[in-house]
C-alpha positions as CSV (number, residue, x, y, z in Angstrom):
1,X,-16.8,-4.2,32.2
2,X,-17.5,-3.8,28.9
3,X,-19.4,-6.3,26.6
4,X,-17.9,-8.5,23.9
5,X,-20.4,-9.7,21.0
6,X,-18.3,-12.7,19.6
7,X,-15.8,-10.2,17.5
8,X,-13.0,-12.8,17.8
9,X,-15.5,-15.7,16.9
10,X,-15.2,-17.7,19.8
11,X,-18.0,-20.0,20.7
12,X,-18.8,-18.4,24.2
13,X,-18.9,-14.4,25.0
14,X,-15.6,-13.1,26.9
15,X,-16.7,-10.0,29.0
16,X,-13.1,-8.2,28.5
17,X,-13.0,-8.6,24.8
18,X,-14.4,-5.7,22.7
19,X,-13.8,-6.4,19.2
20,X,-17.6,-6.1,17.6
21,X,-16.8,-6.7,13.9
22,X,-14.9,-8.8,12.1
23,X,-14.7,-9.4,8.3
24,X,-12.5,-12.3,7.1
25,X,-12.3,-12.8,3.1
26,X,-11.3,-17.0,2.3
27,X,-8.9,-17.2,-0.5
28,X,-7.3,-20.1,-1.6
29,X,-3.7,-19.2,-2.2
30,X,-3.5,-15.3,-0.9
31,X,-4.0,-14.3,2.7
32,X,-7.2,-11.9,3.2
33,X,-6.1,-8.3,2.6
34,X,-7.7,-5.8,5.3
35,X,-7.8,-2.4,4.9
36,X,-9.2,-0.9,8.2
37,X,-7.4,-1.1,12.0
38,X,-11.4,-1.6,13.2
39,X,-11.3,-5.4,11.5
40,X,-10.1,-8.0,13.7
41,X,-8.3,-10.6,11.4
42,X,-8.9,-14.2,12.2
43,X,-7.9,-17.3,10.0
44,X,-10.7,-19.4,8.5
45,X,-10.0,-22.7,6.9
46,X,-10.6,-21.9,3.3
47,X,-12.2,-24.7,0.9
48,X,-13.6,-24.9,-2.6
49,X,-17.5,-24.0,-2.3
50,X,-15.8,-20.6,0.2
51,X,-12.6,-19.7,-1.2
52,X,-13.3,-16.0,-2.5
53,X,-16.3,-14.7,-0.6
54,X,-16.5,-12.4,2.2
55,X,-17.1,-13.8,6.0
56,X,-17.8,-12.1,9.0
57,X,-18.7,-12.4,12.8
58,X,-19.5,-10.5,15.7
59,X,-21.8,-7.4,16.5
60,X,-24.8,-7.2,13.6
61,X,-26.9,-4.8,14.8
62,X,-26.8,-3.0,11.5
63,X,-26.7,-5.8,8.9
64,X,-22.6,-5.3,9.1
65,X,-22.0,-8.8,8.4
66,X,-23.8,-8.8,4.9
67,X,-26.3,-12.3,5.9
68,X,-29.3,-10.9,5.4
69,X,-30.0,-10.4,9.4
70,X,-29.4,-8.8,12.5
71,X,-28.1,-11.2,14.7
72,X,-25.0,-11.0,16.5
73,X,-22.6,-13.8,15.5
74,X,-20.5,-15.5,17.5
75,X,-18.9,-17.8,14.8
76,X,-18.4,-17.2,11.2
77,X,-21.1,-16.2,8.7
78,X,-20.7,-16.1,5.4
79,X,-22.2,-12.4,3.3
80,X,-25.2,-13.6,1.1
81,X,-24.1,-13.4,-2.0
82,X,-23.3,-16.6,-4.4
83,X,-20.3,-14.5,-6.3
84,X,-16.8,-16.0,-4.8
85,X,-14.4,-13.6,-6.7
86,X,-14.0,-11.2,-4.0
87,X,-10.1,-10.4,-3.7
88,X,-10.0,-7.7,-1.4
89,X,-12.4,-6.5,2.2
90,X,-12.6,-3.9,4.7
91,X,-14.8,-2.7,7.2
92,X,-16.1,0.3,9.1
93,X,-17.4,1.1,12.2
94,X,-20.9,-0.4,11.1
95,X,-20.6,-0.9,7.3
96,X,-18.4,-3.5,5.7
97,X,-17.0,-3.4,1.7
98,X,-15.7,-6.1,-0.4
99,X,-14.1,-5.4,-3.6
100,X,-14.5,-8.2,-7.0
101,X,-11.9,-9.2,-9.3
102,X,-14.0,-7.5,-11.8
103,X,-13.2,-4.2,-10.2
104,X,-16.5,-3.6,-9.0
105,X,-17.3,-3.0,-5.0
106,X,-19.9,-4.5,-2.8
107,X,-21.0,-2.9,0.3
108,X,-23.5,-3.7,3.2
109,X,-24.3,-2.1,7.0
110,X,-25.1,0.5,8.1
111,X,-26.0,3.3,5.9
112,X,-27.2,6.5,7.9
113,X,-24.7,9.0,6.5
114,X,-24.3,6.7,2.9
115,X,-21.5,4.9,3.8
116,X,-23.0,1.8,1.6
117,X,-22.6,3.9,-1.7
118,X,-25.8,2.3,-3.1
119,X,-27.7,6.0,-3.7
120,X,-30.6,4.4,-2.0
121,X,-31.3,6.3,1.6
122,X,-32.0,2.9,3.3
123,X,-30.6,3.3,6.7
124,X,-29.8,-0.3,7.3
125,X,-28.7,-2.9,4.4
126,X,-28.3,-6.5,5.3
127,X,-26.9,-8.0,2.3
128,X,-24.2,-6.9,-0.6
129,X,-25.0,-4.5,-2.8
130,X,-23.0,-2.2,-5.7
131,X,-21.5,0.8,-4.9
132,X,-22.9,3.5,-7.6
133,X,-21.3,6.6,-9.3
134,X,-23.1,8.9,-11.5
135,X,-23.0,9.1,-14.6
136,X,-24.1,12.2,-17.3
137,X,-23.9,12.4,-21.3
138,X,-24.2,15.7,-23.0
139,X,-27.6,16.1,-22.7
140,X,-27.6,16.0,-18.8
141,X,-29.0,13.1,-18.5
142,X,-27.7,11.5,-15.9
143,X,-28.0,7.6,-14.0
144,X,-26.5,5.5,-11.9
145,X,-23.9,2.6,-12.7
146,X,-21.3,0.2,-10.7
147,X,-18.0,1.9,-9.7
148,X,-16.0,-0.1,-12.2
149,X,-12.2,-0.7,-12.7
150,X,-11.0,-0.8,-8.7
151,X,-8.0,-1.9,-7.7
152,X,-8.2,-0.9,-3.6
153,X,-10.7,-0.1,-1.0
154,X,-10.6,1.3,2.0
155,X,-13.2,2.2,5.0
156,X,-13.4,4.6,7.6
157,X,-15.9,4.9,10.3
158,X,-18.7,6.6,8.2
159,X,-16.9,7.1,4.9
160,X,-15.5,4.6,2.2
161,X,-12.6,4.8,-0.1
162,X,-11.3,3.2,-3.3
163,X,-8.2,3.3,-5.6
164,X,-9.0,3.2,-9.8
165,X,-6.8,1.4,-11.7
166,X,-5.8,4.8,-13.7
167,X,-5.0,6.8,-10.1
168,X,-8.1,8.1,-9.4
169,X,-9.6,8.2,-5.9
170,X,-13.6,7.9,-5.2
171,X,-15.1,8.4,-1.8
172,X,-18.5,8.2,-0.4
173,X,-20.9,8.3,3.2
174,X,-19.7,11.2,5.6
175,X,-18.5,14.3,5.0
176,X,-18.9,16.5,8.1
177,X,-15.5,16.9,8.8
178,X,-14.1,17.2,4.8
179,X,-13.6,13.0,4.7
180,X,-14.0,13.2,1.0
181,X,-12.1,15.7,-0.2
182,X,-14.6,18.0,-2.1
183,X,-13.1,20.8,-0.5
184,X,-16.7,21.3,1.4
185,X,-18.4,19.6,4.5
186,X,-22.1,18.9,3.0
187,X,-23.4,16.1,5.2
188,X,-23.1,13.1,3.3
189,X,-22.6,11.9,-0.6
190,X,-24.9,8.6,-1.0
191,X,-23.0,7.1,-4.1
192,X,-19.0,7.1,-4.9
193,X,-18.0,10.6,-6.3
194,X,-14.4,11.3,-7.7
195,X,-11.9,13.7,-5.6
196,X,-10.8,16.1,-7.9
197,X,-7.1,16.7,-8.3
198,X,-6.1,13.4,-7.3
199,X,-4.4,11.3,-10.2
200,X,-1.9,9.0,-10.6
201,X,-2.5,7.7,-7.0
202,X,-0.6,4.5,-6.6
């Protein structure tokens, strides 16, 4: 029979349950907006000193949950992070995003193929960090800033989307099977790259 690890947030294990992550965002007015079938929904009384900021429970065995362990939750946890503008969250098989007002995307979990987006080759990440395109001026000089000026995200089990505001779509972790659209299978991309030929993407 297969194991539960508190992925509907009940206070006691149920053997016959097998939901293992859950991310809930608290919002004061606007119900949480979820962007992956993986991510078991479950209501959360939302308050002041929460409304805004990412939640999660269930199976943490790769820092999925963003609270800076590894420790399978059985109730609610909030992602350590003080900013409470989050407007948007979505989660993977073992990585979990959360997109700001601001238009900028946090991400924590499991990073083996890059699905965190950091550029960092840490394998496991416990708490929120940005998600990183690069950048290059005319002298090839190139580093790495926030993904700025999204508007959607999406995660899939070892890759991670988002929708710009102009149309554009970025993609990032796993790319064994063609996941993000480069037209190429190299193994992973470590920080958000853009899919060429896709505009105006609504």
């Amino acid at each position: 029979m297969p194991k539960d690890w508190g992925g509907l947030g009940s206070l006691r294990s149920r053997a016959y349950l097998t939901a293992v992550l859950t991310v809930v965002l608290l919002a004061s007015q606007t119900p949480a907006r979820l962007f992956a079938p993986v991510a078991r929904f479950a209501p959360i009384a939302a308050n002041a000193a929460t409304a805004g900021t990412p939640w999660g429970f269930g199976l943490d065995d790769y820092g999925q949950l963003g609270d800076g362990s590894q420790t399978v939750r059985t109730t609610a946890v909030q992602a350590s992070t003080s900013l409470s503008d989050f407007v948007a969250v979505a989660a993977g098989a073992n990585h979990s995003l959360a997109l700001r007002a601001d238009g900028t995307v946090k991400a924590w979990g499991l990073n083996n193929y890059g699905q965190v987006g950091d550029s960092s080759s840490d394998t496991v990440v416990t708490t929120p960090r940005d998600v990183v395109k690069l950048s290059c001026d005319g002298l090839a000089f190139c580093s790495f800033s926030p993904l700025g000026g999204i508007v959607a995200i999406a995660a899939g089990g070892h890759h991670s989307l988002a929708l710009g505001s102009d149309g554009t779509v970025w993609a990032w972790g796993l790319n064994v099977s063609g996941e993000l659209g480069t037209g190429a299978t190299a193994t992973t991309a470590r920080y958000a790259g853009r899919i060429a030929g896709l505009t105006g993407v609504t």
